[in-house]
Z-matrix of the N, CA and C atoms (Angstrom, degrees):
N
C 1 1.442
C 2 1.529 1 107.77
N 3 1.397 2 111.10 1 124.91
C 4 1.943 3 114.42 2 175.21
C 5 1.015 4 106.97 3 -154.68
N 6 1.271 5 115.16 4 -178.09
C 7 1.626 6 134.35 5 -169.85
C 8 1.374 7 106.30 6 -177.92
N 9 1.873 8 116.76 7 83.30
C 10 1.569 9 102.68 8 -142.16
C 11 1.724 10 69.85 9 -112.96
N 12 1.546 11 139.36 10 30.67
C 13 1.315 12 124.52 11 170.02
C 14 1.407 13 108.35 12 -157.25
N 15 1.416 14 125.36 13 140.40
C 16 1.967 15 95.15 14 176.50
C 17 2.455 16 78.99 15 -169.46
N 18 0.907 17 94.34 16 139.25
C 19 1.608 18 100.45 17 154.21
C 20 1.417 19 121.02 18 -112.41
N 21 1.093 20 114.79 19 125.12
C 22 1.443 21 133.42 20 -159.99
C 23 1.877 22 97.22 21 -50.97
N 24 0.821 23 100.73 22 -31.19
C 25 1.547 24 79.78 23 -155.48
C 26 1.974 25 93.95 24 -106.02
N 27 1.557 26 109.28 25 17.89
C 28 1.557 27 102.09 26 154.80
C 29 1.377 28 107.75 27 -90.45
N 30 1.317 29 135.65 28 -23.18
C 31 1.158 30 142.24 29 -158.35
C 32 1.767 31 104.46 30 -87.68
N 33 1.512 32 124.19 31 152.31
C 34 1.363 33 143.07 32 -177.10
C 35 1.767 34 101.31 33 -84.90
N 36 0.749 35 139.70 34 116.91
C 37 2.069 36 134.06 35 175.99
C 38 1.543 37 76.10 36 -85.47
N 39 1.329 38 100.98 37 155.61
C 40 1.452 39 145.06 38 175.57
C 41 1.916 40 107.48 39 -107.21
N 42 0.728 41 113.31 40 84.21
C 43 2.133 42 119.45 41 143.43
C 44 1.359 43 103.84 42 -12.06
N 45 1.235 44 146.97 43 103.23
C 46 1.778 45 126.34 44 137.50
C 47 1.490 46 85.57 45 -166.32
N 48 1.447 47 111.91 46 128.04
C 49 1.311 48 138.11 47 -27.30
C 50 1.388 49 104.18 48 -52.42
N 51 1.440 50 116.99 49 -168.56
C 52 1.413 51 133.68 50 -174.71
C 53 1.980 52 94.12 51 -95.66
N 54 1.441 53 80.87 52 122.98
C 55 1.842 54 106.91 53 170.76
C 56 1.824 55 103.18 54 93.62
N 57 1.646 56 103.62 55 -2.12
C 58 1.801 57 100.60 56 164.91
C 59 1.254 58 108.45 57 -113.10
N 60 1.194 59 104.19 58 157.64
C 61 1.697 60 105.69 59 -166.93
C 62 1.474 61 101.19 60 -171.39
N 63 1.548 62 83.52 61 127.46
C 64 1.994 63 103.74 62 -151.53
C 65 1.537 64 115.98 63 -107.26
N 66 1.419 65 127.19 64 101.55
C 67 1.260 66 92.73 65 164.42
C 68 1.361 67 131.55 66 -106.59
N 69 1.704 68 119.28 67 -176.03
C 70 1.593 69 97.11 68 -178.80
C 71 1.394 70 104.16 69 -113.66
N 72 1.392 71 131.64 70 122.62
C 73 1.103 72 117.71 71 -177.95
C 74 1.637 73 117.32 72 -77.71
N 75 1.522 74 122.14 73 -58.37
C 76 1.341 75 134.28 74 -172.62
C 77 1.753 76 90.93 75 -141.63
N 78 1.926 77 88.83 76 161.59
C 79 1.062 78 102.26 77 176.86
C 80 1.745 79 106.14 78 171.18
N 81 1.552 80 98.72 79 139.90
C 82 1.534 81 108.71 80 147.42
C 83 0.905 82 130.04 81 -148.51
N 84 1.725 83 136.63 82 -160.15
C 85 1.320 84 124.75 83 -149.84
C 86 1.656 85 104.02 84 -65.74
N 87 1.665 86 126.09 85 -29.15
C 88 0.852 87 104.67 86 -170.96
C 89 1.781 88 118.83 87 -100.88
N 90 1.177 89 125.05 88 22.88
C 91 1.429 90 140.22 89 -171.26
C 92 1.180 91 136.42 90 -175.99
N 93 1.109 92 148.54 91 130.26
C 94 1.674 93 152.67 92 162.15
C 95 0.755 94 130.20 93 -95.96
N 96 1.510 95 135.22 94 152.20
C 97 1.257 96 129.81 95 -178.53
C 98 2.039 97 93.81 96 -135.77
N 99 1.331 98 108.61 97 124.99
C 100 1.708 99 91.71 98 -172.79
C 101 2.236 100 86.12 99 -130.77
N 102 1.208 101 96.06 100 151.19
C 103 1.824 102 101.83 101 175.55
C 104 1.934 103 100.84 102 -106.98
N 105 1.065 104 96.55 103 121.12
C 106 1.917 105 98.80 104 179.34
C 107 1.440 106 102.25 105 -96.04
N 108 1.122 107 121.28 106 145.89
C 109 1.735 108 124.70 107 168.58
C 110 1.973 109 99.91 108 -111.68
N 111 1.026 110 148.37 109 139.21
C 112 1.009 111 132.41 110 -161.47
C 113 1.593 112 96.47 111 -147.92
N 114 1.638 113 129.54 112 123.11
C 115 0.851 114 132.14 113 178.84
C 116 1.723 115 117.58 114 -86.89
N 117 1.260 116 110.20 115 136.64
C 118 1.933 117 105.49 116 173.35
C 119 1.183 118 124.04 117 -24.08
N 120 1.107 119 141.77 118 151.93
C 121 1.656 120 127.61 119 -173.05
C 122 1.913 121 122.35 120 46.24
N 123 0.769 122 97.32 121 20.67
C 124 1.355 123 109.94 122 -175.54
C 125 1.916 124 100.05 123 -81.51
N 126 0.975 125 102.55 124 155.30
C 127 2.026 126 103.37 125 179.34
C 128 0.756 127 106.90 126 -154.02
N 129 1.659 128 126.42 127 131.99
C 130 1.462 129 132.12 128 164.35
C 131 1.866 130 99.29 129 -100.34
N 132 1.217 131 115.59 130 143.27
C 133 0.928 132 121.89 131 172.25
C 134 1.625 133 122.38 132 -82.87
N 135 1.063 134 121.84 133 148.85
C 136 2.011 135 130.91 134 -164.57
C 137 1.603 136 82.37 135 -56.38
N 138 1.390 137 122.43 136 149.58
C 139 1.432 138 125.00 137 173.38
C 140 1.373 139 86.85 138 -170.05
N 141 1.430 140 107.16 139 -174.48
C 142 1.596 141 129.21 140 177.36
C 143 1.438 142 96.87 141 -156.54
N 144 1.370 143 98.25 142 166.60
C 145 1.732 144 124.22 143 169.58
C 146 1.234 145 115.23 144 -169.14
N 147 1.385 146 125.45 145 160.98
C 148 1.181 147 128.09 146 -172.25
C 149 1.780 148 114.75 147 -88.49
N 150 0.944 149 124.49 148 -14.40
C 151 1.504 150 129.10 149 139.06
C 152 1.413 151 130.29 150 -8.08
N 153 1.211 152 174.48 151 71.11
C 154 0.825 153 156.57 152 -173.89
C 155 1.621 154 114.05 153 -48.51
N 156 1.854 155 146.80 154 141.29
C 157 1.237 156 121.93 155 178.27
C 158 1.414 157 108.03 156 -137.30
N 159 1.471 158 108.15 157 124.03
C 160 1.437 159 109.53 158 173.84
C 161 1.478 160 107.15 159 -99.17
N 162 1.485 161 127.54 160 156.61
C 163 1.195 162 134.81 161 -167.27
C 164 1.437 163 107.08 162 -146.68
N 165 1.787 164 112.45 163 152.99
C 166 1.515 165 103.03 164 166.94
C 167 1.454 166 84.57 165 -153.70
N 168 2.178 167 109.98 166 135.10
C 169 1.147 168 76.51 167 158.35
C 170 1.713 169 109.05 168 -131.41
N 171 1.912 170 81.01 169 175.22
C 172 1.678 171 92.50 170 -155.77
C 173 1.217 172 107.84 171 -75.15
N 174 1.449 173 131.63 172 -30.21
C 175 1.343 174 138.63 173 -179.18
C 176 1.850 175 105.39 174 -149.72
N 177 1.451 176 117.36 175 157.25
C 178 1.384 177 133.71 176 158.12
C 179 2.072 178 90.21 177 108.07
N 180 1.849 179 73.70 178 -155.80
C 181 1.376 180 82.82 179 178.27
C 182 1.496 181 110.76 180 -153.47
N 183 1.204 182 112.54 181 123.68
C 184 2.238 183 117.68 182 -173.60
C 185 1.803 184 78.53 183 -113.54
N 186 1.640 185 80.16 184 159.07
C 187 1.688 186 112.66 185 169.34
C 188 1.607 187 82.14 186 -125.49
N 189 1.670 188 109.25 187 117.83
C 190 1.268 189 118.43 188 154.75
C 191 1.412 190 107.60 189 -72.52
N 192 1.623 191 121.61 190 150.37
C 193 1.320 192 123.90 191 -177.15
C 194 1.939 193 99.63 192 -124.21
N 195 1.393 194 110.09 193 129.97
C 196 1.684 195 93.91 194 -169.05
C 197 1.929 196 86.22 195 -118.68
N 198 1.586 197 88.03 196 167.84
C 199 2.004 198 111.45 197 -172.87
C 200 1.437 199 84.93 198 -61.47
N 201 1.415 200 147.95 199 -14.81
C 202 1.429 201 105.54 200 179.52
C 203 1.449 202 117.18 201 -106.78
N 204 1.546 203 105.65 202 33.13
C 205 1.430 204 110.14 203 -156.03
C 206 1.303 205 144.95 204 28.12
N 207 1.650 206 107.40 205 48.46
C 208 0.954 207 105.50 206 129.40
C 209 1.571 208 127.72 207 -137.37
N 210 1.507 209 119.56 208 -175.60
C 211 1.751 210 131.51 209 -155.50
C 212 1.475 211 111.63 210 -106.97
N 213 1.115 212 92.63 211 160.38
C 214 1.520 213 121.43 212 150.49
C 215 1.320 214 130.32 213 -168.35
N 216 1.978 215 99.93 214 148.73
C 217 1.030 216 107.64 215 175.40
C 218 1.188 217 152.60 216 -101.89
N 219 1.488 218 135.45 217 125.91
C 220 2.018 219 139.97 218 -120.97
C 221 2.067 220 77.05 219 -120.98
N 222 1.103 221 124.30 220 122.14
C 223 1.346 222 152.08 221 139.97
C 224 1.444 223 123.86 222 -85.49
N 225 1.138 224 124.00 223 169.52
C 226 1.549 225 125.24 224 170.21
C 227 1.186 226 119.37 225 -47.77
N 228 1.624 227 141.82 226 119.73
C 229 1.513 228 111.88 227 -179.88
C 230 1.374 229 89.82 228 110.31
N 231 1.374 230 166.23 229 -34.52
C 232 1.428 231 148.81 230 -68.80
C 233 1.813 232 73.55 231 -175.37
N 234 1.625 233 98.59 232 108.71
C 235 1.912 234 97.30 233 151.22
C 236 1.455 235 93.96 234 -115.28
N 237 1.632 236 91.18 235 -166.81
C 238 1.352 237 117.13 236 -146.79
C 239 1.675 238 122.43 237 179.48
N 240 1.487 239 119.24 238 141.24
C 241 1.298 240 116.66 239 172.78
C 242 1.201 241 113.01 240 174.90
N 243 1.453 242 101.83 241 141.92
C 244 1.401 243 133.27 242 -130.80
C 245 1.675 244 93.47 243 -118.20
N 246 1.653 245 128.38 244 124.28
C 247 1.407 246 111.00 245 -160.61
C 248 1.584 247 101.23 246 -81.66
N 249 1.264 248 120.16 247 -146.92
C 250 1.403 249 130.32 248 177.51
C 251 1.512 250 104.29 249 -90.02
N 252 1.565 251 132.13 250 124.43
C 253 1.341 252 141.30 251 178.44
C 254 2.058 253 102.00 252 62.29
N 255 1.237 254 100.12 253 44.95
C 256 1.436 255 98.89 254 178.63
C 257 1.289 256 104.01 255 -112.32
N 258 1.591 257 122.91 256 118.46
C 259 1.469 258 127.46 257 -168.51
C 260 1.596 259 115.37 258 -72.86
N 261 1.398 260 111.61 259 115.86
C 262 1.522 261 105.57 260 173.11
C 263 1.259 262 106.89 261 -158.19
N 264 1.428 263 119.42 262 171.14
C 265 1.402 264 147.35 263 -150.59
C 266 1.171 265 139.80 264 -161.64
N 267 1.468 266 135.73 265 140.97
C 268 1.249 267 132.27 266 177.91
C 269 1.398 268 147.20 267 -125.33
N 270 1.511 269 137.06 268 151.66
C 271 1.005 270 125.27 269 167.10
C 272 1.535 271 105.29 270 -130.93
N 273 1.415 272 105.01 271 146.87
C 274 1.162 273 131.86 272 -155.11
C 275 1.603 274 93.58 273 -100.54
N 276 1.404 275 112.73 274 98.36
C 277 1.381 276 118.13 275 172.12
C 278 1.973 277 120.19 276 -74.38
N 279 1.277 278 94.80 277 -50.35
C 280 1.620 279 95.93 278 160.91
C 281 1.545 280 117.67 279 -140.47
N 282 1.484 281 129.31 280 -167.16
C 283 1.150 282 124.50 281 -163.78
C 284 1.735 283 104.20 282 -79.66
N 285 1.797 284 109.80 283 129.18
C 286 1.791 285 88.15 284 -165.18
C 287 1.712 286 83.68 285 -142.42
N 288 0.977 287 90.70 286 177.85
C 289 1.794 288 122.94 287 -147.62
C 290 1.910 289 79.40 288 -124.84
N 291 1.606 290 121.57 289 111.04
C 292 1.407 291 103.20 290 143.05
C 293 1.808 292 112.68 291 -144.88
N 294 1.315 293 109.09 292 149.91
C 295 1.404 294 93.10 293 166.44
C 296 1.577 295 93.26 294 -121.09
N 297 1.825 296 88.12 295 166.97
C 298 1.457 297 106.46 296 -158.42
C 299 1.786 298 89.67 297 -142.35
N 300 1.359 299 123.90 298 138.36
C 301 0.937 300 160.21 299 -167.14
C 302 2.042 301 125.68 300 -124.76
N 303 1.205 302 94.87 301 89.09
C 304 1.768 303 101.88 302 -157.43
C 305 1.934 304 98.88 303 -104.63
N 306 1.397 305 105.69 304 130.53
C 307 1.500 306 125.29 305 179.36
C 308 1.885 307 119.16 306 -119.81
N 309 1.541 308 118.32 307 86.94
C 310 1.667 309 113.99 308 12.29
C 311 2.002 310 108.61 309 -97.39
N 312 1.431 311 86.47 310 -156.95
C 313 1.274 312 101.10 311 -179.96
C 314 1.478 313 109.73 312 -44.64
N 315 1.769 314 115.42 313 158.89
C 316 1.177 315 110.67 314 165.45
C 317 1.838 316 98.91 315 -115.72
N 318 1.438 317 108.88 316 113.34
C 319 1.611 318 102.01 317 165.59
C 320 1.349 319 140.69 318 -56.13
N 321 1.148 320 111.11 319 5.58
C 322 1.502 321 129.24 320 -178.19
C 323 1.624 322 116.13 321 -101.58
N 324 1.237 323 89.54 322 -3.44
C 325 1.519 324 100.76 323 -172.04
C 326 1.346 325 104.14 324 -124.56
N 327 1.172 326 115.32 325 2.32
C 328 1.865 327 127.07 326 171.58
C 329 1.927 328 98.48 327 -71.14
N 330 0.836 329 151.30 328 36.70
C 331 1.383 330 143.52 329 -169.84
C 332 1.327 331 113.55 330 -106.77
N 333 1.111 332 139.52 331 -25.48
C 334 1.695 333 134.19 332 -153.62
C 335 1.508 334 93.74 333 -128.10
């Protein structure tokens, strides 16, 4: 399974949750690279996966939410990464620009 070429803006983004919207740019079995557009009020709920996820984002502003309750907050400029089965979450403080980078791939996110 790959996707070793793609321009963002031939590709369809996928909705889940409501106000995130994912795309996948490249990928194979052993890595991803996906671009999120994330609307204000937007929420990801606390989850885990076995993925490892690095993030940067390019514009806005998220409050990561982590399993031991507590946060932080990712601005423009702002990386990040989340280990393997490490619980975290988000809210979408304003309209933000991030891509996120998962080791390995996540197959659920192979769709678009």
């Amino acid at each position: 399974m790959n996707r070793l070429r793609a321009n963002r803006n031939a590709l369809e983004a996928r909705e889940n949750p409501p106000g995130i919207f994912r795309t996948t740019l490249s990928y194979h079995d052993a890595s991803m690279l996906c671009h999120f557009h994330m609307k204000r009020g937007a929420r990801v709920p606390l989850h885990e996966h076995a993925p490892a996820q690095h993030g940067y984002v390019v514009s806005g502003h998220v409050r990561f939410l982590l399993g031991d309750g507590t946060t932080f907050e990712a601005t423009a400029g702002t990386s990040y990464v989340f280990q393997s089965h490490e619980r975290h979450g988000a809210e979408v403080q304003e309209d933000s620009e991030v891509l996120e980078f998962f080791v390995p791939m996540r197959p659920e996110y192979a769709d678009n």
